[in-house]
N, C-alpha and C positions, 0 to 999 in steps of 0.2 A: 504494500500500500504506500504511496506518494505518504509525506512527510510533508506540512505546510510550511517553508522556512520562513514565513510573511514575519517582521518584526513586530511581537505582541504591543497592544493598546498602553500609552503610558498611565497613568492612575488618576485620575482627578479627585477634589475635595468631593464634587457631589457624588463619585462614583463610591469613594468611601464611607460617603454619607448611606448611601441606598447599599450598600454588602453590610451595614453594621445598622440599618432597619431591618433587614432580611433575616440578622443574625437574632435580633432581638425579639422577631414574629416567632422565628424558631425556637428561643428559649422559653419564649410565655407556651405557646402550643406544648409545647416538651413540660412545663410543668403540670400545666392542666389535667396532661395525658397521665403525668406520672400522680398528680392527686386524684383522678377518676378510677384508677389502675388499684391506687392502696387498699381501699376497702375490699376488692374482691381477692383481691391476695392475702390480706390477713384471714377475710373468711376461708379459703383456698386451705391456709397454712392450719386453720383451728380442725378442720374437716379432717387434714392429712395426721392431725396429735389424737383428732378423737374420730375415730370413724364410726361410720352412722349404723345402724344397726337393722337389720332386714326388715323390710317395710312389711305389712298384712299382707301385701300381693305376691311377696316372695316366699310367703310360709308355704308349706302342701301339708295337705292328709294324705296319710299314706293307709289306703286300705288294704287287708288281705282279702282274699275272696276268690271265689268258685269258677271258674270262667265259663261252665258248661252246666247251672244249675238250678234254671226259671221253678217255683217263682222269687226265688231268692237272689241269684245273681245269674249272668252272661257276661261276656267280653263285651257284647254288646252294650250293656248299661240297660238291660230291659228288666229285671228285675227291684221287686221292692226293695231290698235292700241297697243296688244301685240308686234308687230315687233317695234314700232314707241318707247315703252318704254326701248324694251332692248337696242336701239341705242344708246340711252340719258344714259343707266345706263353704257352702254360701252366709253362715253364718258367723264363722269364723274366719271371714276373707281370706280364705287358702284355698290354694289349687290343690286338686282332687288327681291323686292318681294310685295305680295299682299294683299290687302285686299277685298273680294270677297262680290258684296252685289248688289242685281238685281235694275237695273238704274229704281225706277218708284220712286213716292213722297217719300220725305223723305231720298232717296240717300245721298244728300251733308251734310243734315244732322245727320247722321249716320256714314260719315265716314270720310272726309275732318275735317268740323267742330268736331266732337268727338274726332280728331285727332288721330286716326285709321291707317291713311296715309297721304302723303304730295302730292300727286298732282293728274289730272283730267286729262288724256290725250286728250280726246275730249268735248270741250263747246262750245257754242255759243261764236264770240268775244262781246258780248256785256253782259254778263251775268252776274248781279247783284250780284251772291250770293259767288262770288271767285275773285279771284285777276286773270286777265288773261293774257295770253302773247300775243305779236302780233300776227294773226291769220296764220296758216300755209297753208290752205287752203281753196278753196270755191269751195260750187258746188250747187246743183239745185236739186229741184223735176222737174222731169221727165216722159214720157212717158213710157211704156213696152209692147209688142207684140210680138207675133210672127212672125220674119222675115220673113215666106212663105206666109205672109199676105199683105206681102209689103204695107203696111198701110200709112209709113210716115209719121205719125201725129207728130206736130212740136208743134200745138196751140189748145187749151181750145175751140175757137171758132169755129173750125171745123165742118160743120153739120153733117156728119157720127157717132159724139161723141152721138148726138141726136136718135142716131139704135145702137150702138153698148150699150153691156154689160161691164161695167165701174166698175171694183175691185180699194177699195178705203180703206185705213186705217181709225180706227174709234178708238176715245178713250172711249166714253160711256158718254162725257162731251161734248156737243155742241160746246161751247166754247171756247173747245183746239183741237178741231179739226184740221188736217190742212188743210194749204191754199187753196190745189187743191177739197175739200171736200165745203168747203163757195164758190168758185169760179164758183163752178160749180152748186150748189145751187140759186145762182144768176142768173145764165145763166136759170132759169129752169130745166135743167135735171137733175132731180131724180127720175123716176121710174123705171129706167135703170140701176140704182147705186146700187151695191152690195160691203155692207161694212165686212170687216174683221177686227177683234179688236188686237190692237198692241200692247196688251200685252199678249190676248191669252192665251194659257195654259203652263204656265212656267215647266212642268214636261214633256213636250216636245222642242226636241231638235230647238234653234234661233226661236221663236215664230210670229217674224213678218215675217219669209220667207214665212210663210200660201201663200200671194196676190201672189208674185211670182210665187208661185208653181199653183195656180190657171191658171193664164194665159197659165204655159206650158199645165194644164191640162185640157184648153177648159171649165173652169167654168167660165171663164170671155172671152172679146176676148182682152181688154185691162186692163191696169191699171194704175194709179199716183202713186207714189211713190218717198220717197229721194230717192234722186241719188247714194249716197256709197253703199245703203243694195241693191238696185234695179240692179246696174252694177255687184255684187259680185253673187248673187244668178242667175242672166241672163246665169254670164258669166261660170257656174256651172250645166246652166240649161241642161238635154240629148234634151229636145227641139230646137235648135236654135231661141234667142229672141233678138230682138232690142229694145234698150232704146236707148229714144231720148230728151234729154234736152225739158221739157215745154216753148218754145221761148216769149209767150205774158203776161209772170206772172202781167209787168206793165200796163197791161190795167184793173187789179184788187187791183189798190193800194187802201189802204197802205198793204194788204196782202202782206206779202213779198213771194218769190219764192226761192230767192237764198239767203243763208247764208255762211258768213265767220266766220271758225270754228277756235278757238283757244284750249290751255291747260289752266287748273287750277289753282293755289296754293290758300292753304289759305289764306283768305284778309292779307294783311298787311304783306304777307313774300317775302318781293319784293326780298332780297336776291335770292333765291330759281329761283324766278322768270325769274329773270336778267340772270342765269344760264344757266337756259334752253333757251331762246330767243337765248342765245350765238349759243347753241348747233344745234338747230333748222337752223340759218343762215349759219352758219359753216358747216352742214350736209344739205341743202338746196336741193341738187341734190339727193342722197339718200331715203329724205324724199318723193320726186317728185316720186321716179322710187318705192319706195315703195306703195305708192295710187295709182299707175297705174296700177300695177303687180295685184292687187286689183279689180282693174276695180272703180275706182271712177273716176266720171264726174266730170272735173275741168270747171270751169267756172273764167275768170277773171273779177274783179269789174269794175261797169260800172266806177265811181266815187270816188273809192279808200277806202270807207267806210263800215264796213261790213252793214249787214242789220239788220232794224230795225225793232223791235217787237217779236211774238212767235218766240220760239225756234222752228228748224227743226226735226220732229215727230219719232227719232231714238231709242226712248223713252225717258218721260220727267223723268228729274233729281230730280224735289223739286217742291214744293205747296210754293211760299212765304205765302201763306194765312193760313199755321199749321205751322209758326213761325218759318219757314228756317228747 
């Protein structure tokens, strides 16, 4: 590039004058800048000594749950229990997310305990292996039929139970059987009894709807079942079916019939705990119109307490006996 060897401009008073306004426009703009500057930097600098601490929007619930288990849970989010969690995560401004793991042994240990997630939206209240909240709900195993049967069956003891075809859950385990399955073992009838196992084939879609779907489909003429999966699937049935609360569970004590269901946390995170109880009480009415919307049999306690012993057969959560 050319070089201008033109001899540069000599200096005048006014030219001095105008580089030493220029310098002066520079120096006030440069303060201004540097006092409109300070305050955002000292606050910059308090920010960087005390950092801010996770806003509502960053908290999450972290659910465990069933991913293949209407009317309780899906992956889809189509069960009550999914509606019950997004209420609580709307309440607690936290994002709602999961952890997906099929409710049979070893659940709580997998995913609560492992701390995987922080809460169990439905347990027994009485449930050894978590910390639970006051129970939100109670309901019953139940009868199911066919409405054009007008059957009515209310009680165990009924002799037509004695002729009809009796669809019954089965765990493959005598002993976890449930209630309506010893009860009626007791009573004698069992050659009538035709069992469906409730865990079934899990690469098929809610595996304990199998009994319901039997009744509509005349493979049974009745069946026991809890009361949430039996009202959900009834009330879904193209059959028209009635379910009917089991009314004489207590002439088969200590078999319980009716449980009161609570939520989870892990032992010892009563925080967490105390949270949700708020949320539960405070959405009390929402909660109600969402298990109905559902079709779940409420029953209220005779005595205030939930019930004792097995859990209700929705599938079991954990083996205490493989060490939680």
């Amino acid at each position: 590039m050319a070089r201008d060897l033109r001899p540069a401009p000599r200096a005048t008073a006014a030219g001095f004058a105008a580089v030493r306004r220029g310098h002066g426009r520079r120096r006030t703009w440069a303060a201004r800048l540097a006092r409109s500057i300070a305050p955002a930097a000292a606050a910059a600098a308090v920010l960087l000594a005390f950092p801010l601490t996770p806003t509502a929007a960053e908290r999450q619930l972290r659910v465990c749950s069933d991913p293949n288990n209407l009317p309780f849970s899906n992956r889809a989010g189509e069960g009550f229990e999914n509606a019950l969690a997004e209420l609580i995560a709307d309440e607690l401004g936290a994002e709602l997310s999961y952890t997906w793991w099929a409710q049979r042994r070893g659940f709580i240990r997998n995913t609560l305990d492992a701390g995987e997630c922080d809460l169990v939206i439905g347990v027994p209240a009485d449930y050894e292996l978590v910390e639970t909240t006051r129970p939100y709900y109670r309901s019953s195993y139940v009868f199911v039929y066919p409405a054009a049967e007008q059957l009515d069956l209310r009680s165990l003891g009924d002799p037509r139970l004695r002729k009809l075809r009796i669809g019954v859950h089965l765990t493959g385990d005598d002993g976890a059987n449930p209630p309506p399955v010893h009860a009626l073992g007791r009573l004698g009838i069992v050659d009538n009894v035709v069992g469906y196992m409730i865990y079934g084939d899990y690469r098929d879609p809610n595996p304990p709807a199998r009994l319901i779907e039997a009744v509509a489909n005349g493979e049974v003429d009745v069946a026991t079942a809890w009361g949430p999966l039996a009202g959900w699937f009834a009330q879904r049935s193209d059959v028209p079916l009635e379910v009917q609360p089991i009314k004489d569970g207590a002439a088969f004590a200590p078999l319980p019939f009716e449980f009161s269901i609570a939520m989870g946390v892990r032992r010892g995170d009563t925080a967490l705990r105390d949270e949700i109880e708020a949320v539960l009480e405070s959405r009390r009415d929402d909660v109600v119109a969402t298990l109905e919307r559902y079709g779940v049999p409420l029953v209220e306690p005779r005595d205030g307490r939930a019930a004792e012993g097995a859990e209700p057969l929705r599938v079991a959560h954990d083996d205490v006996s493989e060490g939680q």
